[in-house]
C-alpha positions as CSV (number, residue, x, y, z in Angstrom):
1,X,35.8,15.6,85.5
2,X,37.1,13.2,83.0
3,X,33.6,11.5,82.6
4,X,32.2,14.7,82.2
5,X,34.8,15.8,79.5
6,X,34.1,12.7,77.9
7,X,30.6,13.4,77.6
8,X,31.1,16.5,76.3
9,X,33.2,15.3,73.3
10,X,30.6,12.4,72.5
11,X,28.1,14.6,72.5
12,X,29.9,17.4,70.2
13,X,30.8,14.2,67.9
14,X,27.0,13.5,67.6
15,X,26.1,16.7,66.7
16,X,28.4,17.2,64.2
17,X,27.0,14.1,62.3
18,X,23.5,15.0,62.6
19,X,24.3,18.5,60.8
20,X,26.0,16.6,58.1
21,X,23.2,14.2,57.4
22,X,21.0,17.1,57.5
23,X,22.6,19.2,54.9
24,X,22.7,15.9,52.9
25,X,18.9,15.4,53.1
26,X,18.9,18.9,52.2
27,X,21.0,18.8,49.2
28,X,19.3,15.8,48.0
29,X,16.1,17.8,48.0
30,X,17.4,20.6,46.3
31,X,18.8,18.2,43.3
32,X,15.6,16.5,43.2
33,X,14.1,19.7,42.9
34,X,16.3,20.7,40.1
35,X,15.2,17.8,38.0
36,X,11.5,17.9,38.9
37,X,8.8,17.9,36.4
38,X,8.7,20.8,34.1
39,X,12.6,20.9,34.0
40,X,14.9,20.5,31.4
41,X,16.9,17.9,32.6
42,X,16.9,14.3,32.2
43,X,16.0,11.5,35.2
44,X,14.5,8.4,35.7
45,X,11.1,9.8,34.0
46,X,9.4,12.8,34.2
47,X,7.1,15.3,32.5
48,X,8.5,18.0,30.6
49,X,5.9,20.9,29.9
50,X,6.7,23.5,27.2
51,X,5.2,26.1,29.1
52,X,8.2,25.6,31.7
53,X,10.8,26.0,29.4
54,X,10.3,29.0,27.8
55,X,7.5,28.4,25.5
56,X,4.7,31.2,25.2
57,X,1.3,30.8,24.0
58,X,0.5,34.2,22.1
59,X,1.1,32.1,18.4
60,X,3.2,35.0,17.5
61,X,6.1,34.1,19.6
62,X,9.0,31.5,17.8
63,X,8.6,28.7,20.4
64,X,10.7,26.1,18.5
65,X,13.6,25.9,20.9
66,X,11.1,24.7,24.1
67,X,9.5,22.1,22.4
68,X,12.6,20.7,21.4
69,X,14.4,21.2,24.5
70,X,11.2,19.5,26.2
71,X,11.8,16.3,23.7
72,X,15.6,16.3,24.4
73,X,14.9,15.9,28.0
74,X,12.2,13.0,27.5
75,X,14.6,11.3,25.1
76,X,16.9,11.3,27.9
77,X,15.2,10.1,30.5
78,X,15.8,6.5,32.1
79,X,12.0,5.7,32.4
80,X,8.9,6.6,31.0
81,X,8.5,10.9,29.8
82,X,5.7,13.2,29.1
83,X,6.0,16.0,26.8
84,X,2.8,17.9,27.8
85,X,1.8,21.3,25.1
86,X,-1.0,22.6,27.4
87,X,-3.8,24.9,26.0
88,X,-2.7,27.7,24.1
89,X,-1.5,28.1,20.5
90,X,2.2,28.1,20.0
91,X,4.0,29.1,16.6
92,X,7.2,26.4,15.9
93,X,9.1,25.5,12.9
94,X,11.2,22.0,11.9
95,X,10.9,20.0,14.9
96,X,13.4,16.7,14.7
97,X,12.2,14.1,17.7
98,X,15.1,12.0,16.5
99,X,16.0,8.6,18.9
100,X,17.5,6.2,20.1
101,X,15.8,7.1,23.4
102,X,16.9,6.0,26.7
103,X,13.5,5.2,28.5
104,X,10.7,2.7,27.8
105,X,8.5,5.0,26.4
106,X,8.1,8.4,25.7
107,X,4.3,10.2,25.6
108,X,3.8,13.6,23.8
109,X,0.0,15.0,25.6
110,X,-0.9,17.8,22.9
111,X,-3.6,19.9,24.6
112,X,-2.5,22.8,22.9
113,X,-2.3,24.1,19.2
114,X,1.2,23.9,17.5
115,X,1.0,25.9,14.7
116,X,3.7,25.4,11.9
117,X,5.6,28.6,10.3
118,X,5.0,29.9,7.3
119,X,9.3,30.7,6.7
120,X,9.4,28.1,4.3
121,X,13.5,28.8,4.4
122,X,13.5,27.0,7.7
123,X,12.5,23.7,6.5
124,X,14.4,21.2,5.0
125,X,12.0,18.3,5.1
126,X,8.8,17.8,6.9
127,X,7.9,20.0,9.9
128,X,7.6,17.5,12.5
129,X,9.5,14.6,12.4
130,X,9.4,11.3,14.6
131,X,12.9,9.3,13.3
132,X,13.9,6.1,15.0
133,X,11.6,5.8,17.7
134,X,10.0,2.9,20.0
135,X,7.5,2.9,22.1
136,X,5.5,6.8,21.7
137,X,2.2,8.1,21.6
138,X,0.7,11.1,20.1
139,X,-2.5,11.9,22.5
140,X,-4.9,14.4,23.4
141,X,-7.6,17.0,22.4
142,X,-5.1,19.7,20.4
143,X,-4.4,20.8,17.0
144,X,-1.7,20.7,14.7
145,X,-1.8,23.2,12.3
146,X,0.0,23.3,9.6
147,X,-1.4,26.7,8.3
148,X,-1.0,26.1,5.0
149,X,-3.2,28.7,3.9
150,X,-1.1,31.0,3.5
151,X,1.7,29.2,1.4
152,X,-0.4,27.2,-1.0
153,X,-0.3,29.8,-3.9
154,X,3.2,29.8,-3.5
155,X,4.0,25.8,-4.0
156,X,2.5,26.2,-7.3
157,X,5.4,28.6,-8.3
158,X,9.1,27.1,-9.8
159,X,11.3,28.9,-7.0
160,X,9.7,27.6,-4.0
161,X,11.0,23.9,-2.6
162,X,9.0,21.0,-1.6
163,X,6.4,21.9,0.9
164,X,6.8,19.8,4.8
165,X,4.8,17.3,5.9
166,X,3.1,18.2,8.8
167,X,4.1,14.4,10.9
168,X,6.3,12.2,9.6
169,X,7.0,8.4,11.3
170,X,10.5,7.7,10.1
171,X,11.7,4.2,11.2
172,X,9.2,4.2,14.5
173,X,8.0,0.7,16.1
174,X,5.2,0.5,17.8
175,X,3.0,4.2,18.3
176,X,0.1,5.5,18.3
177,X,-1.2,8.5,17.3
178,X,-4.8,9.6,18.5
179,X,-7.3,12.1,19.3
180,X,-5.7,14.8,17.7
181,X,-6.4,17.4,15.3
182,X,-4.5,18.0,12.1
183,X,-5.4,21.1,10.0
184,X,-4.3,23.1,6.5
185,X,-1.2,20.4,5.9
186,X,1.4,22.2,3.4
187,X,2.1,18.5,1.9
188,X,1.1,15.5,3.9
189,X,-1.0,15.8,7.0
190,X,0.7,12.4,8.0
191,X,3.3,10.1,6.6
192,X,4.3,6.8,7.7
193,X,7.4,5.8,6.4
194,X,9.2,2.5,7.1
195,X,7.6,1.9,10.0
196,X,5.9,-0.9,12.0
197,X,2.9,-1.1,14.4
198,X,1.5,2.1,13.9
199,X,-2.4,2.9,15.0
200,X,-3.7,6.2,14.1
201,X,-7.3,6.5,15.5
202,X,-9.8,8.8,16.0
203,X,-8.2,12.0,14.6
204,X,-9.6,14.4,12.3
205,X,-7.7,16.1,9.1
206,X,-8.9,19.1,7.4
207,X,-7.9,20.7,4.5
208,X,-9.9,22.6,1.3
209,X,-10.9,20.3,-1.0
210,X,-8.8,22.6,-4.1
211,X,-5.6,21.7,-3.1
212,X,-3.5,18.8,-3.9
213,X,-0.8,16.4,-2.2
214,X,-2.7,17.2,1.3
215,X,-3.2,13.5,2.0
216,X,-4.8,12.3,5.2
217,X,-2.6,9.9,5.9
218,X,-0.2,8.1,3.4
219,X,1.9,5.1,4.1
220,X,5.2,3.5,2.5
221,X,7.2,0.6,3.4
222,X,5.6,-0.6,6.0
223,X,4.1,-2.9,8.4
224,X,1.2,-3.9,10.8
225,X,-0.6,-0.5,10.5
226,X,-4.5,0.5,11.2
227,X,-5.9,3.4,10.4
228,X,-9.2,3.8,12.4
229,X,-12.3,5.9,13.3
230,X,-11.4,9.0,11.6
231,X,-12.4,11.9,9.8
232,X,-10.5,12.9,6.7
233,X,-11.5,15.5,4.7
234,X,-8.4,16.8,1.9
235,X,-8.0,18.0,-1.5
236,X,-6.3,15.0,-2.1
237,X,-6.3,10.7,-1.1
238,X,-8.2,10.4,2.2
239,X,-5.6,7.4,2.8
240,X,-2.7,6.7,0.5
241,X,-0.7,3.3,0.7
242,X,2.4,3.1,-1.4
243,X,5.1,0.7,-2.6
244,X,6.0,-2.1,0.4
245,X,3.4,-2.0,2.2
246,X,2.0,-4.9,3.9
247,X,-0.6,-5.6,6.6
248,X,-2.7,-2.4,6.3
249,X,-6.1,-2.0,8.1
250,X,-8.3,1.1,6.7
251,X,-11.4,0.5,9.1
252,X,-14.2,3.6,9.6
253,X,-13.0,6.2,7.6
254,X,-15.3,9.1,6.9
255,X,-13.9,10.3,3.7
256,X,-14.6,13.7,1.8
257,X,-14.0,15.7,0.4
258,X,-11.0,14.4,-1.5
259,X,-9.7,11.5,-3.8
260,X,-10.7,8.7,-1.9
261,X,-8.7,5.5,-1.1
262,X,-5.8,4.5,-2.9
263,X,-3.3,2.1,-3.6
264,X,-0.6,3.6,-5.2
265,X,1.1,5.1,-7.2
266,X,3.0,2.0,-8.1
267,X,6.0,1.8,-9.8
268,X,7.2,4.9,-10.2
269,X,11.1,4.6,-8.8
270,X,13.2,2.1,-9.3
271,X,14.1,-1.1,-6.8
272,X,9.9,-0.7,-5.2
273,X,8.6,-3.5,-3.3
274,X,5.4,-5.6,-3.3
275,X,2.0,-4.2,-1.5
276,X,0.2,-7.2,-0.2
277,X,-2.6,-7.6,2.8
278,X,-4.4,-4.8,2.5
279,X,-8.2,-4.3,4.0
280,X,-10.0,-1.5,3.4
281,X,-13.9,-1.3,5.3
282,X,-16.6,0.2,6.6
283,X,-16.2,3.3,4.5
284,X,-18.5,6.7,3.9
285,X,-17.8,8.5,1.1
286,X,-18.3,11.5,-0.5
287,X,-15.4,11.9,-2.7
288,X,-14.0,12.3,-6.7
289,X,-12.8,9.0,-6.5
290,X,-14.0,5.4,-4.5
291,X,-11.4,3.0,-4.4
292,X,-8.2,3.0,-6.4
293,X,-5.5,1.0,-7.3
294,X,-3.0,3.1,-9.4
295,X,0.2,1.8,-11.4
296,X,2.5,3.7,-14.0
297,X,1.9,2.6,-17.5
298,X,5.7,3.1,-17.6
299,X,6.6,1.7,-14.3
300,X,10.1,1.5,-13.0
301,X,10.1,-1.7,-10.9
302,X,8.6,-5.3,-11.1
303,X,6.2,-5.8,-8.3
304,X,2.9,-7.2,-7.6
305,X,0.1,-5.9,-5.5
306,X,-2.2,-8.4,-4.0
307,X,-4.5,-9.7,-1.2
308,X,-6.6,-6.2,-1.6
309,X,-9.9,-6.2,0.1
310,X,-12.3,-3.4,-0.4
311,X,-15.7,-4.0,1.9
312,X,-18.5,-2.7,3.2
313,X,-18.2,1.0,1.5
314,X,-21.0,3.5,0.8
315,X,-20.6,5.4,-2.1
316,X,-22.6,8.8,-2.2
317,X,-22.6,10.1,-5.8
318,X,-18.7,9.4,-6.3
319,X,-17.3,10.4,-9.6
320,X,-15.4,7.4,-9.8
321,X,-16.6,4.5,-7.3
322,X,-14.5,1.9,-8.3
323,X,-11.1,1.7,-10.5
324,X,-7.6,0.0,-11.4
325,X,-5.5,1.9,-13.7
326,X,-2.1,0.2,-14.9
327,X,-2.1,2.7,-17.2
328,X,-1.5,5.5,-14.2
329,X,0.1,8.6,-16.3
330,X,-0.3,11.7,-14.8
331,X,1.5,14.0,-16.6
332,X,-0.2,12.8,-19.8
333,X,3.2,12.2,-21.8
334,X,4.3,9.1,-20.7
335,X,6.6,6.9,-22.7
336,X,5.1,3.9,-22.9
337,X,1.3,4.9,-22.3
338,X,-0.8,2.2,-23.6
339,X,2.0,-0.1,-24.8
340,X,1.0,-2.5,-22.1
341,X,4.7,-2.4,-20.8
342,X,3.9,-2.4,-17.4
343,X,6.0,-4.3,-14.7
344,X,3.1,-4.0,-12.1
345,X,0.7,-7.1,-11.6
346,X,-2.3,-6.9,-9.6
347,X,-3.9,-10.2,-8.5
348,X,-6.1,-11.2,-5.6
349,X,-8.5,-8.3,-5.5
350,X,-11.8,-8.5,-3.8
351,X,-14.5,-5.7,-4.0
352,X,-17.4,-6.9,-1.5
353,X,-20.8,-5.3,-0.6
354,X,-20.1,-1.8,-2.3
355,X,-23.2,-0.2,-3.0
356,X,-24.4,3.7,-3.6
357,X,-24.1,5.9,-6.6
358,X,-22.0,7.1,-9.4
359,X,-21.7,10.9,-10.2
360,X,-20.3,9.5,-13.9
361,X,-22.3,6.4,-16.1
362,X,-19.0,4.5,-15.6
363,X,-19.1,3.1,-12.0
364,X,-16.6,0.1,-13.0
365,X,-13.1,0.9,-14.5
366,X,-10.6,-2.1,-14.7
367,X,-7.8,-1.1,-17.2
368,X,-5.7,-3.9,-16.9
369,X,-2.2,-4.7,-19.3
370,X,-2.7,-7.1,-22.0
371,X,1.3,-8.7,-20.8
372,X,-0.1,-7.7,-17.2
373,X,-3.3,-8.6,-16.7
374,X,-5.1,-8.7,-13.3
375,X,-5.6,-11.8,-11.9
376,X,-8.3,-13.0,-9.1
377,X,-10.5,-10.0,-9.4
378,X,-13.6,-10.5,-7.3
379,X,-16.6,-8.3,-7.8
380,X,-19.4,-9.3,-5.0
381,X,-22.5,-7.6,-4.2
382,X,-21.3,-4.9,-6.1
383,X,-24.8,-2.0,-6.4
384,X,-23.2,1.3,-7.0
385,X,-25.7,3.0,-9.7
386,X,-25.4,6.0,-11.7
387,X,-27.3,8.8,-10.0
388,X,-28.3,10.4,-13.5
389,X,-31.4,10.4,-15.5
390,X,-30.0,9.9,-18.7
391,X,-27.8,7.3,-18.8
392,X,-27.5,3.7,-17.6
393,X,-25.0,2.7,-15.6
394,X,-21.7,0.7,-16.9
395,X,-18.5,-0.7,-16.3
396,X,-15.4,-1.0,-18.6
397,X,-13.3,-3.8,-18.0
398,X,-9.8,-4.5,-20.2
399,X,-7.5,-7.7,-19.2
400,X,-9.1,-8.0,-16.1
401,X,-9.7,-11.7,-15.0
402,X,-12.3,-13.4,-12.4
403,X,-15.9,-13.7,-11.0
404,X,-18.6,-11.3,-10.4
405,X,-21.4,-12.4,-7.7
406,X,-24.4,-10.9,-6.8
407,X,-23.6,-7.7,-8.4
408,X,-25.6,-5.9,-10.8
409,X,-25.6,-7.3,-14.1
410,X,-24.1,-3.8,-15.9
411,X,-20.9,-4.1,-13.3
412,X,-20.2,-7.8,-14.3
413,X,-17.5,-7.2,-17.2
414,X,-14.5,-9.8,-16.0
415,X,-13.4,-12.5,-18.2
């Protein structure tokens, strides 16, 4: 009886554990459940799709609070995240994907539309904004839409603030952004802004040709970036590249309509930095202005642009193929227009195989200061022609220095 007894309690002891581990395997599942895929809770990785946390895609309903929720659980995550905006349009205002994150790298798979909203009181700033980030990618087939249609009357009024940005790269390392769509920007369509190894590639921007500050993409203080394979069509620059900027690549762009390529402005704001190393190639244009390097006449900083190379570009009846202004003055009353007190130098220029037509006679402008002139200017095989009748084509040239090869005799006015 005693052996039996014994038996008895073994086996009771036995089955006791077995129900324990069970309910542990149990409860295990259940957590990993909880933090599966689609949730809103952080892990060791993950995707996180907006559609599972609340957002709708009717493009009426405010779904602002899912994708952010969605980018607070990537930013969270121990490994690599997905934030995944499947098909569908979805209306959102400011979004702030703000870092430190925790994991190795975070991807956001736009499949659908975000489309940004026309409260202008909700914004602050820009309307999506990337801010101390390392290590993200911007992918897929979908749209952002800025719908700035509807406001752009109204930024031309005195009460209304400074329109967003549609994506701004604030302090990012290493992303890319590509595929995408951008559409009907109220400001910028994209703005990288001290930054470093940034590729955008093979995205298209869209906006009318009437409206101004909707840049393609525009760039300031920053380092190692490419812009590649794109479309960009604006009522303003295609690509803009501003104050300390250095090691720019501008490859494949078809530009227009809009203002073309430019460098600049420079020196407007105190304490600016140099622009060096920039390439720009391989161009198609159909815009009001070619290539552009821009400085204030009354410029607020010493600094020197240099190391600009503008090559292999296909002007197609461009207003203005071909210019450096040191005399930039936009609002026309400008201290010290033409006192050749400019603090901007330009040097080290190369315009290479540029050929085409000029909408205007004047397919050369190089105003240079007399205390500033530009240095190192290279003009070769330079062909852009005036697509008039009645006129022959020129270039006007002031305190620019260097050597014209190849080009056509008309465009060959450096000293």
């Amino acid at each position: 009886m005693a052996s039996a007894h014994n038996a008895l309690r073994v086996f009771f002891i036995l089955a006791v554990v077995c129900a324990v581990c069970t309910a542990k395997r149990t409860g295990a599942k259940k957590e990993e459940s909880a933090a599966a895929p689609g949730g809103a809770a952080g892990g060791s990785g993950g995707t996180f799709d907006i559609s599972k946390l609340g957002a709708t895609s009717d493009g009426k309903t405010d779904c602002t609070k899912a994708v952010q929720d969605a980018w607070t659980s990537a930013c969270e995550a121990t490994g690599s995240a997905t934030v995944v905006i499947p098909k569908g349009d979805y209306l959102v205002g400011p979004l702030n994907f703000t870092g430190p994150c925790k994991g190795s790298s975070i991807a956001i798979q736009l499949d659908g539309n975000l489309l940004g909203s026309n409260d202008l009181n909700k914004y602050t700033a820009s309307w999506i904004e990337l801010s101390h980030v390392n290590n993200i990618g911007i992918t897929g087939s979908g749209t952002l839409d800025g719908q700035g249609t509807a406001v752009y009357s109204k930024s031309k009024t005195d009460n209304v603030k400074a329109m967003p940005n549609t994506l701004v790269l604030f302090h990012v390392i290493n992303a890319t952004v590509a595929g995408i769509k951008l559409l009907n920007s109220k400001f910028f369509h994209i703005n990288i802004d001290n930054s470093e190894s940034i590729t955008v590639k093979d995205v298209n921007v869209t906006a009318p040709a009437d409206v101004e500050n909707t840049d393609g993409v525009h760039v300031g203080g920053s380092s190692k970036i490419s812009i590649l394979n794109s479309t960009i069509g604006t009522g303003d620059d295609c690509v803009s590249i501003g104050p300390g900027c250095n090691g720019v690549l501008v490859d494949s762009i078809t530009c227009g309509p809009g203002q073309g390529i430019s460098v600049g402005c420079l020196g407007r704001y105190k304490d600016e930095k140099d622009v060096s190393d920039i390439t720009v190639r391989n161009l198609l244009k159909n815009t009001t202005n070619g290539v552009r390097i821009k400085s204030y006449v009354d410029a607020e900083s010493v600094l020197t642009a240099s190391h600009l190379t503008f090559e292999n570009i296909r002007m197609e009846e461009v207003a203005n193929p071909i210019v450096i202004d040191q005399y930039f003055c936009p609002q026309k009353v400008c201290p010290g227009k033409r006192s050749n007190s400019s603090h901007v130098s330009v040097k080290d220029v190369t315009f290479r195989n540029i050929t085409g037509t000029s909408s205007t006679p004047e397919a050369i402008s190089l105003l240079c200061s007399e205390t500033q002139p530009c240095s190192g200017v290279s003009l070769i095989d330079v062909n852009v022609e005036y697509a008039g009748k009645n006129n022959k084509t020129m270039a006007v040239c002031s305190n620019a220095k260097g050597t014209a090869k190849g080009s056509i005799e008309a465009l060959a006015c450096l000293v």
